[in-house]
N, CA and C atoms as an extended XYZ file, in Angstrom:
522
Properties=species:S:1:pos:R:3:atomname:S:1:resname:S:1:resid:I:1 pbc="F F F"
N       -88.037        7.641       95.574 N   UNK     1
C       -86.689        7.272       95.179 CA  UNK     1
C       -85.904        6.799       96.394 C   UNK     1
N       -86.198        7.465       97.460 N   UNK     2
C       -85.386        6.970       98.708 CA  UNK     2
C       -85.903        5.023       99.166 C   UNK     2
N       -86.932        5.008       99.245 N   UNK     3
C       -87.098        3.414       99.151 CA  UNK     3
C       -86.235        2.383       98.720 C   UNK     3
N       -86.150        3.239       96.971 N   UNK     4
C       -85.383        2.246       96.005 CA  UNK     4
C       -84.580        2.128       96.646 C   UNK     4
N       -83.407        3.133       96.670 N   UNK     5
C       -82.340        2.942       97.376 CA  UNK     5
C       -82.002        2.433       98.413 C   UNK     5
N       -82.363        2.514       99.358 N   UNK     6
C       -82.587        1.919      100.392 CA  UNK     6
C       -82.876        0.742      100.696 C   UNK     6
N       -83.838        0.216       99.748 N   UNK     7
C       -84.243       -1.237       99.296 CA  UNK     7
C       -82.769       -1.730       98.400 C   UNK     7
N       -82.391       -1.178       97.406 N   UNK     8
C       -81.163       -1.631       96.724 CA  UNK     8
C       -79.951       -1.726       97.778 C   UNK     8
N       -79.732       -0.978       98.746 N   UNK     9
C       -78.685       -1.222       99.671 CA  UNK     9
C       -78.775       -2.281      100.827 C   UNK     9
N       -80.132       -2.681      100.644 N   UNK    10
C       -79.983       -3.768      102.127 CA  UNK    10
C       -80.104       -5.312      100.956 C   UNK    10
N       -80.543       -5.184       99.742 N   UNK    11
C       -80.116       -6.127       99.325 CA  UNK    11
C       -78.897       -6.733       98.838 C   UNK    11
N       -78.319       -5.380       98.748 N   UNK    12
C       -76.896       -5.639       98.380 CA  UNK    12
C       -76.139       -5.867       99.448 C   UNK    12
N       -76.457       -5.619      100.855 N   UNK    13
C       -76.147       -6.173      102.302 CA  UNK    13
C       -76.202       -7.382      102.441 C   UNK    13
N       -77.416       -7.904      102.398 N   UNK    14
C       -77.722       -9.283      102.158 CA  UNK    14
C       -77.060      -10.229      101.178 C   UNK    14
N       -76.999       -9.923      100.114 N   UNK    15
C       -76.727      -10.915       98.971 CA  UNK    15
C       -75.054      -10.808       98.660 C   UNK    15
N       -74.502       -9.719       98.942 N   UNK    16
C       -73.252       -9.980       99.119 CA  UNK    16
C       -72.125      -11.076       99.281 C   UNK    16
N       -72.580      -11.934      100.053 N   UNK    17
C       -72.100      -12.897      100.643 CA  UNK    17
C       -73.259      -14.391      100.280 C   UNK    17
N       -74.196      -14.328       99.851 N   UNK    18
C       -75.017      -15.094       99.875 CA  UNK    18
C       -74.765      -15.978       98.680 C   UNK    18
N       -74.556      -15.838       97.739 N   UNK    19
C       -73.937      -17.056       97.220 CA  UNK    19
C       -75.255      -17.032       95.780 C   UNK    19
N       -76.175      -16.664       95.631 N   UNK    20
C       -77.299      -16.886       94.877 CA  UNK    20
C       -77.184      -16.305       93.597 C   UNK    20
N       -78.289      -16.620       92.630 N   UNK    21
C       -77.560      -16.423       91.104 CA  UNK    21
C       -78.244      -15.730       90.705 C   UNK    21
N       -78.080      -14.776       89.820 N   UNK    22
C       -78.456      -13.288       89.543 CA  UNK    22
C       -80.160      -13.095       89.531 C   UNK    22
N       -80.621      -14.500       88.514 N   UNK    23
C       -82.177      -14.052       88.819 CA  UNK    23
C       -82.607      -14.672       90.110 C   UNK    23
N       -82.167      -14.892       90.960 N   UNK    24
C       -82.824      -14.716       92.462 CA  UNK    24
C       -82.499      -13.618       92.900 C   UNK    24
N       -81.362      -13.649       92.469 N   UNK    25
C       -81.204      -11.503       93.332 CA  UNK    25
C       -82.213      -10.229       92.664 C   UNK    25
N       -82.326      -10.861       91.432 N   UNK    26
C       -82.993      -10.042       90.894 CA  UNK    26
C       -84.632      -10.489       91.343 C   UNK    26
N       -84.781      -11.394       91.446 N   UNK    27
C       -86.403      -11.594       91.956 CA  UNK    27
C       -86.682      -10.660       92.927 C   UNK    27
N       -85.652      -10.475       93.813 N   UNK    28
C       -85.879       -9.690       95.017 CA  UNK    28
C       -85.791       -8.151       95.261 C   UNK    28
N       -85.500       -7.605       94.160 N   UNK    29
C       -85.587       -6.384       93.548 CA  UNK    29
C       -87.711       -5.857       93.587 C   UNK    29
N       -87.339       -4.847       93.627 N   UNK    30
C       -89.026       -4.359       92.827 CA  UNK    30
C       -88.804       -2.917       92.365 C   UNK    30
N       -88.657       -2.855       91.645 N   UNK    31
C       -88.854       -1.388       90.666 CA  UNK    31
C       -90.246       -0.616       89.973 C   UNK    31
N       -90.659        0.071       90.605 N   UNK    32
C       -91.956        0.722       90.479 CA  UNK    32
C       -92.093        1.724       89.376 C   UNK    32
N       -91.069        2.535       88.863 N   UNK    33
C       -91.250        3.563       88.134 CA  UNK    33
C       -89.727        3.854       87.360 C   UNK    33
N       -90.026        4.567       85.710 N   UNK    34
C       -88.835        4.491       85.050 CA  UNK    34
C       -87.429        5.428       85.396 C   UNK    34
N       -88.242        6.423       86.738 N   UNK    35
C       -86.940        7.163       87.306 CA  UNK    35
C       -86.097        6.261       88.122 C   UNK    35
N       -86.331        4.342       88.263 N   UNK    36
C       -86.470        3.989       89.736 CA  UNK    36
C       -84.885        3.095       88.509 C   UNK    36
N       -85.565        2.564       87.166 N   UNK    37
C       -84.976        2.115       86.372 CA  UNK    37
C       -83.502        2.544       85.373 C   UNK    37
N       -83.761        4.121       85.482 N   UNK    38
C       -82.552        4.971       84.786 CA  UNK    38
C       -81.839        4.928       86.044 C   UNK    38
N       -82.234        5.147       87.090 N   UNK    39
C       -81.303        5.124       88.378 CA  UNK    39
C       -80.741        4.114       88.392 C   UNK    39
N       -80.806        2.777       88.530 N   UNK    40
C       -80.344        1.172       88.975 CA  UNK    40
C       -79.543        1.587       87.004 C   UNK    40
N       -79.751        1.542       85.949 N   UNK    41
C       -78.466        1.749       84.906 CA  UNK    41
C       -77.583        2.340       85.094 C   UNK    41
N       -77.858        3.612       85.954 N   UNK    42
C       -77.005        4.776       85.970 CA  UNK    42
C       -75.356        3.747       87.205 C   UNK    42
N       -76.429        3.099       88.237 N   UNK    43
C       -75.639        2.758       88.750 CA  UNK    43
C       -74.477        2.063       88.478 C   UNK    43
N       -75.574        0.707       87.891 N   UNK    44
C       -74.582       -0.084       86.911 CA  UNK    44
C       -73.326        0.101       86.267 C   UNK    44
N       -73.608        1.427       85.414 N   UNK    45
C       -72.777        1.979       84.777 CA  UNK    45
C       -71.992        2.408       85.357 C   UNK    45
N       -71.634        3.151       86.287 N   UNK    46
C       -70.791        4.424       87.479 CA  UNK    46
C       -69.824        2.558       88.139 C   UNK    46
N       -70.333        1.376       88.175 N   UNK    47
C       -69.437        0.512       88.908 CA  UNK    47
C       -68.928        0.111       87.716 C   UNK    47
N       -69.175       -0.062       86.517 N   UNK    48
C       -68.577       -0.734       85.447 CA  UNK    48
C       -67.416        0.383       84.811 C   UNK    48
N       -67.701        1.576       84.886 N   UNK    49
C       -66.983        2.314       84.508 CA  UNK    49
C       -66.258        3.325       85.224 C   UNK    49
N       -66.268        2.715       86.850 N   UNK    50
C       -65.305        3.455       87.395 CA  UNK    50
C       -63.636        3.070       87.191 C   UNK    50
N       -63.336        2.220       86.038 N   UNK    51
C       -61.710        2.221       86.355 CA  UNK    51
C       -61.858        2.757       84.837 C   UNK    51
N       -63.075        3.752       84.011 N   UNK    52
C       -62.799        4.304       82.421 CA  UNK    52
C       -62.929        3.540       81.761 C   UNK    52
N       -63.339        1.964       81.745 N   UNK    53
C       -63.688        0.895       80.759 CA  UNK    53
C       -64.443       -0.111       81.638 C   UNK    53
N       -64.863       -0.757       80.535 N   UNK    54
C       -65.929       -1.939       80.681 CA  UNK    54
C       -65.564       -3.127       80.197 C   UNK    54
N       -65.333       -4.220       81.369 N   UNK    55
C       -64.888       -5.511       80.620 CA  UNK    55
C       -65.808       -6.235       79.974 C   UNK    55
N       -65.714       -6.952       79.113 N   UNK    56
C       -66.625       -8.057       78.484 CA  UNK    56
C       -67.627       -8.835       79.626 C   UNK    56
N       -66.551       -8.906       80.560 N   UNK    57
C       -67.531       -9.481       81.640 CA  UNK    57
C       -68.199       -8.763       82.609 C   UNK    57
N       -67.870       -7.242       82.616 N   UNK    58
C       -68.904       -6.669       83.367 CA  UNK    58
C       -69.860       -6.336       82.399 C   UNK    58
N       -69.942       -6.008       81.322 N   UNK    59
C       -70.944       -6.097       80.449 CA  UNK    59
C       -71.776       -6.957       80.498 C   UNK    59
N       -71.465       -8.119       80.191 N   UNK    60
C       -72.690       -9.147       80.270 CA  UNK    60
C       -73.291       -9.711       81.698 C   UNK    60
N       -72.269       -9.626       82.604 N   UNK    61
C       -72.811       -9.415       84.571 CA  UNK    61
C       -74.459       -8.006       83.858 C   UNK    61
N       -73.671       -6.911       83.807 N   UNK    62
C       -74.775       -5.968       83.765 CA  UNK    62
C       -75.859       -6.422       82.886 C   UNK    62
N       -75.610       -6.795       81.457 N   UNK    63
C       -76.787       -7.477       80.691 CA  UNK    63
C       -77.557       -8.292       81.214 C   UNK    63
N       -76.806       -9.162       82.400 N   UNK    64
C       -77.734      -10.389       82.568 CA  UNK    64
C       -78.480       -9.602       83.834 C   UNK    64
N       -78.048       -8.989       84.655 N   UNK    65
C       -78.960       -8.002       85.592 CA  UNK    65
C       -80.141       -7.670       84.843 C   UNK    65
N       -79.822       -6.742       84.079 N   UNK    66
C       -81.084       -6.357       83.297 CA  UNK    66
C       -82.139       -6.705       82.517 C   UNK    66
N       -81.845       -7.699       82.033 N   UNK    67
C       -82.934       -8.547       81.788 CA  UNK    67
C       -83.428       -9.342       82.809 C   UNK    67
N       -82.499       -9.967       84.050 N   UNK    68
C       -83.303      -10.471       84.951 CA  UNK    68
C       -84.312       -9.531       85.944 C   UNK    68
N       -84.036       -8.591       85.726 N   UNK    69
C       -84.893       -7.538       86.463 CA  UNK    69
C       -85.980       -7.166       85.034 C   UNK    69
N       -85.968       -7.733       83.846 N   UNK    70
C       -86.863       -8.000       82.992 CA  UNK    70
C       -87.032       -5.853       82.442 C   UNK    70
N       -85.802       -5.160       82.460 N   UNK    71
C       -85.987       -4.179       81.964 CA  UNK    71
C       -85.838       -4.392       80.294 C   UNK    71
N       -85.607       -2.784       79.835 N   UNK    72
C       -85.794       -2.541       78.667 CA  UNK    72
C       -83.666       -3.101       78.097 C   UNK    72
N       -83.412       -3.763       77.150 N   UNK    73
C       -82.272       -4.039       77.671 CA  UNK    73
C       -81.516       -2.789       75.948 C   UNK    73
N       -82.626       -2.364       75.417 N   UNK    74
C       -81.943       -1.426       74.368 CA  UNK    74
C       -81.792        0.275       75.052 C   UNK    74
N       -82.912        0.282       76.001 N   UNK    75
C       -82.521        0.903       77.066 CA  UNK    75
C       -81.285        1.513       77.252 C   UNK    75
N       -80.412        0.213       77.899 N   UNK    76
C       -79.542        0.160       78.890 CA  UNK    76
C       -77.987        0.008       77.572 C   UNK    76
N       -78.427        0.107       76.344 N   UNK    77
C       -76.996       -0.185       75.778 CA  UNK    77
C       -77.633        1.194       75.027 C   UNK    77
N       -78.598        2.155       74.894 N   UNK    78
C       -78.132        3.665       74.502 CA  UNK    78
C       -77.826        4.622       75.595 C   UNK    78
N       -78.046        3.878       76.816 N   UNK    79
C       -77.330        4.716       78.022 CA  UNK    79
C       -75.513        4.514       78.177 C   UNK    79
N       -75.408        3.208       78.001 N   UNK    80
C       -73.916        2.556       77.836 CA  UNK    80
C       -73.626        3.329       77.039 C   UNK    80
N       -73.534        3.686       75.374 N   UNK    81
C       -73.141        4.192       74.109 CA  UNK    81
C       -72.770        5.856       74.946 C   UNK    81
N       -73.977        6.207       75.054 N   UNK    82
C       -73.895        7.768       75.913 CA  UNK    82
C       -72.839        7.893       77.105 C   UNK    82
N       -72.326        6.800       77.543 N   UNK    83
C       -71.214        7.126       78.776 CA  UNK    83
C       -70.004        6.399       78.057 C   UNK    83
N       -69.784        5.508       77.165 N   UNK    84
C       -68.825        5.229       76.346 CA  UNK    84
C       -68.312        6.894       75.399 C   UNK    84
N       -69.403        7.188       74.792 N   UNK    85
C       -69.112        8.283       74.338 CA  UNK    85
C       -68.681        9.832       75.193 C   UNK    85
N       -68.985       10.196       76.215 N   UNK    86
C       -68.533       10.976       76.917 CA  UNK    86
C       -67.001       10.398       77.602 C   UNK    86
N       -66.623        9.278       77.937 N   UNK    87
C       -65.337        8.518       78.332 CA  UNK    87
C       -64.600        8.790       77.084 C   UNK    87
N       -64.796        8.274       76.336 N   UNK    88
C       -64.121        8.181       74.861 CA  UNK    88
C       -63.550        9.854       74.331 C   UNK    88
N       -65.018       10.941       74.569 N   UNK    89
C       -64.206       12.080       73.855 CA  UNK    89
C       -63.356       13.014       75.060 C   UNK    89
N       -63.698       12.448       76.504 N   UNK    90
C       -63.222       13.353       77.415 CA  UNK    90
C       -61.448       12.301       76.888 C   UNK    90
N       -61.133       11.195       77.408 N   UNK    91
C       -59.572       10.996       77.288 CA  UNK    91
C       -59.238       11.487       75.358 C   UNK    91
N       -60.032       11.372       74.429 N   UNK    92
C       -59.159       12.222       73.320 CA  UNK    92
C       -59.008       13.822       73.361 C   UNK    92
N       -60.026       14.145       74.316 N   UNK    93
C       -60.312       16.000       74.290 CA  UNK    93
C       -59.022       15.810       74.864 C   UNK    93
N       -58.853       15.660       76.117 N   UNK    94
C       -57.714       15.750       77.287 CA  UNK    94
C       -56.340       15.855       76.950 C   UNK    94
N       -55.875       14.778       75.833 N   UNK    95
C       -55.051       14.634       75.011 CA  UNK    95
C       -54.303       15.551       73.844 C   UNK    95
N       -55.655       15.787       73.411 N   UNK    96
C       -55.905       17.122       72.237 CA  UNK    96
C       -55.396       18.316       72.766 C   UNK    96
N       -56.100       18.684       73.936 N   UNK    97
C       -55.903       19.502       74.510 CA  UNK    97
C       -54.356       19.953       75.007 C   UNK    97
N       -53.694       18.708       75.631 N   UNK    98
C       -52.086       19.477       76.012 CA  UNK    98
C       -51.412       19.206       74.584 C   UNK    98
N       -51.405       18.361       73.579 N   UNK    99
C       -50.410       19.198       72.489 CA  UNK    99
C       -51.044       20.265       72.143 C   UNK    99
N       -52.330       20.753       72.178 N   UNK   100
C       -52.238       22.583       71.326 CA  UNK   100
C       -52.077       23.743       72.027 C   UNK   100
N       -51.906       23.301       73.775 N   UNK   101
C       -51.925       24.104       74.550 CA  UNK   101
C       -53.015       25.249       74.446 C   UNK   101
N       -53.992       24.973       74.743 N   UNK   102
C       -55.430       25.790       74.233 CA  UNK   102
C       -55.238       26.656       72.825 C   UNK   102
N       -55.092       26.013       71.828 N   UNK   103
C       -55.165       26.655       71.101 CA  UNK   103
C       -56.754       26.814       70.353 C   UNK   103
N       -57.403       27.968       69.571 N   UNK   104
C       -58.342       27.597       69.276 CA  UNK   104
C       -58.628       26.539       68.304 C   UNK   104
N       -59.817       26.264       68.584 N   UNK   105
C       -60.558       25.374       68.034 CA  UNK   105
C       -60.831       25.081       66.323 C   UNK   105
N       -60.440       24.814       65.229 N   UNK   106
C       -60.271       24.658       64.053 CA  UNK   106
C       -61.679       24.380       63.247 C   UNK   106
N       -61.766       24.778       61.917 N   UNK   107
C       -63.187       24.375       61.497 CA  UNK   107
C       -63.129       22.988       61.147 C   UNK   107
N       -62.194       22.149       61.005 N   UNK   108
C       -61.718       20.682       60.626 CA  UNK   108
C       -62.454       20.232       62.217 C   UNK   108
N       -62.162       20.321       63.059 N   UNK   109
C       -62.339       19.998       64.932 CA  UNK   109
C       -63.797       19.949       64.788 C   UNK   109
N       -64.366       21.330       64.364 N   UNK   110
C       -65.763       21.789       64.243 CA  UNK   110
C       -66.723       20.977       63.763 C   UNK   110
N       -66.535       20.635       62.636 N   UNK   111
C       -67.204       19.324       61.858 CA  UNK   111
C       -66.926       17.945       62.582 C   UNK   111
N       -65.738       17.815       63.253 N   UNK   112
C       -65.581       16.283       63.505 CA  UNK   112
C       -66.697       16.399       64.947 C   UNK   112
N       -66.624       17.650       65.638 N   UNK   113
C       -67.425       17.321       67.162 CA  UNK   113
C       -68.705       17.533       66.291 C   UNK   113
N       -69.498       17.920       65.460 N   UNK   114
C       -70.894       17.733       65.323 CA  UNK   114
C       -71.490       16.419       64.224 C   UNK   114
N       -69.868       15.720       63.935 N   UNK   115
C       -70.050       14.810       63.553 CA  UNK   115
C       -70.570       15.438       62.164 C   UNK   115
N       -70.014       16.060       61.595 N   UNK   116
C       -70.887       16.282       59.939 CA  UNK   116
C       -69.401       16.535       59.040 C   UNK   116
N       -69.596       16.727       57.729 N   UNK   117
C       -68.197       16.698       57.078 CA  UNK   117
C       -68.452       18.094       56.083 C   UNK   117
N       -67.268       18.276       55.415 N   UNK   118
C       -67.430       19.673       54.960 CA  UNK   118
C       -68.815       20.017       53.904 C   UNK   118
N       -68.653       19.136       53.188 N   UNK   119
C       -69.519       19.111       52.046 CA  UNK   119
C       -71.223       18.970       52.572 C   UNK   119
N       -71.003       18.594       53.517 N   UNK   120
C       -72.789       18.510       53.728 CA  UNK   120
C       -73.269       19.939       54.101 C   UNK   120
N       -74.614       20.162       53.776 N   UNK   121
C       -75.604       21.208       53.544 CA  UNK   121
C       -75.751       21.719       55.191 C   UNK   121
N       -75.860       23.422       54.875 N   UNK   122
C       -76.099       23.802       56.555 CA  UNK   122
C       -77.674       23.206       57.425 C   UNK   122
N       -78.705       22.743       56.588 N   UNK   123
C       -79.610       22.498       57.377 CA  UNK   123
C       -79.053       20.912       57.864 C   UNK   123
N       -77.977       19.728       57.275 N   UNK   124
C       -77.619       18.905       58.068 CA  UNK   124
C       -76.588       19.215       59.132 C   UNK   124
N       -76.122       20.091       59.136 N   UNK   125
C       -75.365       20.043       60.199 CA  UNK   125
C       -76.263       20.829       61.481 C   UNK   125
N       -76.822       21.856       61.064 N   UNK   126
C       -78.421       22.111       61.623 CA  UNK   126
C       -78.619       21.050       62.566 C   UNK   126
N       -79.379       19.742       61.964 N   UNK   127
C       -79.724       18.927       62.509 CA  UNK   127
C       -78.929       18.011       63.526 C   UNK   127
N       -77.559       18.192       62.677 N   UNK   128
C       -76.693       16.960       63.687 CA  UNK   128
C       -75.855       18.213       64.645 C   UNK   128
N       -76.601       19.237       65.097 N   UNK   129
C       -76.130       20.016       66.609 CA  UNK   129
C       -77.246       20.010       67.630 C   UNK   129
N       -78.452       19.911       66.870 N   UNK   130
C       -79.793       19.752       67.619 CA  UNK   130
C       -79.977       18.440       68.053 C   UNK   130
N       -79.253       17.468       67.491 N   UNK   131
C       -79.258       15.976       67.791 CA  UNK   131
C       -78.315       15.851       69.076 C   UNK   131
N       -77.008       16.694       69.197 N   UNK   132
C       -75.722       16.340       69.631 CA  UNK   132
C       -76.638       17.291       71.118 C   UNK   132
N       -76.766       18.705       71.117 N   UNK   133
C       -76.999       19.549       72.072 CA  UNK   133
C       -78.285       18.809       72.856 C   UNK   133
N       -79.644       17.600       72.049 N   UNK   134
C       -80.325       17.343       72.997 CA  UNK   134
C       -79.531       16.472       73.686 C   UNK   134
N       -79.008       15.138       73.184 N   UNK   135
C       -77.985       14.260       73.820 CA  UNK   135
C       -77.411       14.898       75.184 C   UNK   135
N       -76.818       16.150       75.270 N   UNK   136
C       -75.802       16.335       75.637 CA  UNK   136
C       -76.168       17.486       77.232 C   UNK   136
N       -77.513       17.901       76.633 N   UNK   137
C       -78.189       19.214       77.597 CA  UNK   137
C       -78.169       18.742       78.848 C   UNK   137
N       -77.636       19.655       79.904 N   UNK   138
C       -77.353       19.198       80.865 CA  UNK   138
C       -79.013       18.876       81.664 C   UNK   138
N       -80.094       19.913       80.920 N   UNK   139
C       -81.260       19.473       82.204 CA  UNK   139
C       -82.212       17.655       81.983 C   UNK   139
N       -81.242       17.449       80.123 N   UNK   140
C       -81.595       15.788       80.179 CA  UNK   140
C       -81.239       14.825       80.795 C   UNK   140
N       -79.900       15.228       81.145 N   UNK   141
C       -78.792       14.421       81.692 CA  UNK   141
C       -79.028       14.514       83.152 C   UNK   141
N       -79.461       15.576       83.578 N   UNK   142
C       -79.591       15.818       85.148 CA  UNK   142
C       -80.576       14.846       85.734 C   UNK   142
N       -81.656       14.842       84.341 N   UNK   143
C       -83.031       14.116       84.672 CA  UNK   143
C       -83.354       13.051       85.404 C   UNK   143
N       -81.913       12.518       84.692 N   UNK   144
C       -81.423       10.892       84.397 CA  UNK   144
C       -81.276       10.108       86.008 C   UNK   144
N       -80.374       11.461       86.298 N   UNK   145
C       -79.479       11.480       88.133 CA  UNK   145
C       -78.286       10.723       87.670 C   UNK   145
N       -77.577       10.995       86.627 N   UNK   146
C       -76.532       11.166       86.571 CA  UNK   146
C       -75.628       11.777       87.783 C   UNK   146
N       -74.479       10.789       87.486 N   UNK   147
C       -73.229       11.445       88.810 CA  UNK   147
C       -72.648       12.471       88.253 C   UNK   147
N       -72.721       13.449       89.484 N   UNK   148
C       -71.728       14.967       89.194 CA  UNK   148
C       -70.850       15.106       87.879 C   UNK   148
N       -69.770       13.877       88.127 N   UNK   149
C       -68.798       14.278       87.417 CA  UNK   149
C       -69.233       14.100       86.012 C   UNK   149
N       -69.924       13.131       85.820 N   UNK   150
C       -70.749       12.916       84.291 CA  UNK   150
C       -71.527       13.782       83.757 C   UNK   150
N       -72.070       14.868       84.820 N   UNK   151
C       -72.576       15.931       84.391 CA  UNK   151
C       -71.702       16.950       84.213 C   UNK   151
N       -70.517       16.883       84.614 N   UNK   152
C       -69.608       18.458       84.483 CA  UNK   152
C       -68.591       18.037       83.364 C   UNK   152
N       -68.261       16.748       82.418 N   UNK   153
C       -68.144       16.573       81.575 CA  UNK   153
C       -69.168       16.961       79.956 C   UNK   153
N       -70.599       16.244       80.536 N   UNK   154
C       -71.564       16.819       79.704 CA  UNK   154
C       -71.494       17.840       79.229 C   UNK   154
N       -71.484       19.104       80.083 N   UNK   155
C       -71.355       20.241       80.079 CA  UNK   155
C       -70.392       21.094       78.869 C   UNK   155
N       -69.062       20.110       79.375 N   UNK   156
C       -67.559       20.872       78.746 CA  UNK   156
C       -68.218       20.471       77.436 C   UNK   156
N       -68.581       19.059       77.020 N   UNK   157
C       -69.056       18.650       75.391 CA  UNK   157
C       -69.926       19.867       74.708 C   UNK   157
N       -71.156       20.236       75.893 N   UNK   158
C       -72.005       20.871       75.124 CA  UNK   158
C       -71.199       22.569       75.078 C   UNK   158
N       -70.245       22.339       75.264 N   UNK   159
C       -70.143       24.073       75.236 CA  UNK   159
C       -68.955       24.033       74.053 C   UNK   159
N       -68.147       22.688       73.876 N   UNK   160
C       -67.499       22.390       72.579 CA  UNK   160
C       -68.413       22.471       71.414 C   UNK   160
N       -69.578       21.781       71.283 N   UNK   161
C       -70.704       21.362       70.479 CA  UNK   161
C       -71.354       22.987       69.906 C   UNK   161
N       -71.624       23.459       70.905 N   UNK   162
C       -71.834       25.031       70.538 CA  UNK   162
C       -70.832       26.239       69.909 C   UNK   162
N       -69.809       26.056       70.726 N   UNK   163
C       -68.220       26.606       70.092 CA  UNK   163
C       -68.395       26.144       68.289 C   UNK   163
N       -68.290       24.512       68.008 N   UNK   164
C       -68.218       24.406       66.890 CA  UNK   164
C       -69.345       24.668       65.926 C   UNK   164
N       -70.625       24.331       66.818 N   UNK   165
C       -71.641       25.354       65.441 CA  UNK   165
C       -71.599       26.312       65.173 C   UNK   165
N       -71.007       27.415       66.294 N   UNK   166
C       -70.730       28.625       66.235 CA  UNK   166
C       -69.308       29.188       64.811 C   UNK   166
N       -68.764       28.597       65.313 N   UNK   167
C       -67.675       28.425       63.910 CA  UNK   167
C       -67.956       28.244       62.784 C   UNK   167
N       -68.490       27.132       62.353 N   UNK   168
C       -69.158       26.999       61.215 CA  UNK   168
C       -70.038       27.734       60.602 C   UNK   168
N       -71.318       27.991       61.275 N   UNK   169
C       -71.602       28.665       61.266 CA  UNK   169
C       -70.996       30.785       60.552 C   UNK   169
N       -70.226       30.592       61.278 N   UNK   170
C       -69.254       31.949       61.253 CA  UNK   170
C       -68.624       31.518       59.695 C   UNK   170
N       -67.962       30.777       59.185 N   UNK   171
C       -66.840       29.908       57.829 CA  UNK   171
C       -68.143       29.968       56.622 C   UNK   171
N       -69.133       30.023       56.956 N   UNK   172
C       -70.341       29.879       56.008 CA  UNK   172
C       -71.114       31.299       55.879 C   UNK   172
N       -70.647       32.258       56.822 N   UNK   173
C       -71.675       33.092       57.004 CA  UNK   173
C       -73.073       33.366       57.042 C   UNK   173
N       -73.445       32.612       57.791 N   UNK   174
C       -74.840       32.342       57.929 CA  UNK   174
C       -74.959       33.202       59.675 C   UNK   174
């Protein structure tokens, strides 16, 4: 992994200033392995979404990276979805959070974070916490090399995600 990097930083030394168009920069890339590939998305992502959004045009800058580096490009838009979605529920949590002034957590809240609705059966909501908790487990996310802070968000989700099966759970007596 240190190569990559290392290799990714002197090209980005180089090409900086160089004037050349994405698939030549990308020719000059070499990516050996899929930890080498979640890393170079991860990055992607952490520059596109350091001001909390993604413009149209850093989107397709990043799309056209990725295919010129000839990766997986469905890949790279369920990794996008996964950091859209952690952006997305951390500024509504945040929000949520100072009008109730920690208040607890509601079984209405409960269903909306596991994504299931009242009427559906306990083995679907079963399923859509086992769906949400693998998404969300911090030793998947760690795997990834995700940045810190994306992991200590992860975290707060999965311990919401559990809070609310736990509730439900509890409203059903099961």
């Amino acid at each position: 992994m240190g190569d990559f990097r290392s290799s990714y930083a002197e090209v980005f030394a180089l090409e900086k200033n160089g004037g050349r168009s994405i698939s030549k920069l990308c020719s000059c890339m070499r990516i050996s392995s899929q930890q080498e590939v979640d890393f170079l998305i991860c990055i992607l992502l952490d520059l596109a979404y350091f001001d909390k959004q993604m413009s149209d045009s850093e989107n397709t800058l990043i799309e056209s990276i990725i295919i010129g580096l000839g990766l997986n490009l469905i890949v790279f838009r369920e990794l996008k979805i996964k950091y859209e979605q952690i952006y997305h529920f951390t500024s509504k949590e945040q929000n949520r959070q100072k009008q109730e002034n920690d208040s607890k957590m509601t079984l209405k809240q409960a269903y909306e974070i596991l994504k299931s609705r009242e009427d559906d059966d306990f083995e679907t909501i079963k399923k859509n916490y086992r769906k949400l908790a693998r998404e969300y487990h911090y030793d998947n996310l760690y795997s990834k090399e995700l940045p810190p802070e994306l992991l200590k968000i992860a975290q707060e989700m999965m311990k919401k995600i559990n809070l609310a099966y736990e509730i439900i759970k509890e409203a059903r007596g099961v």
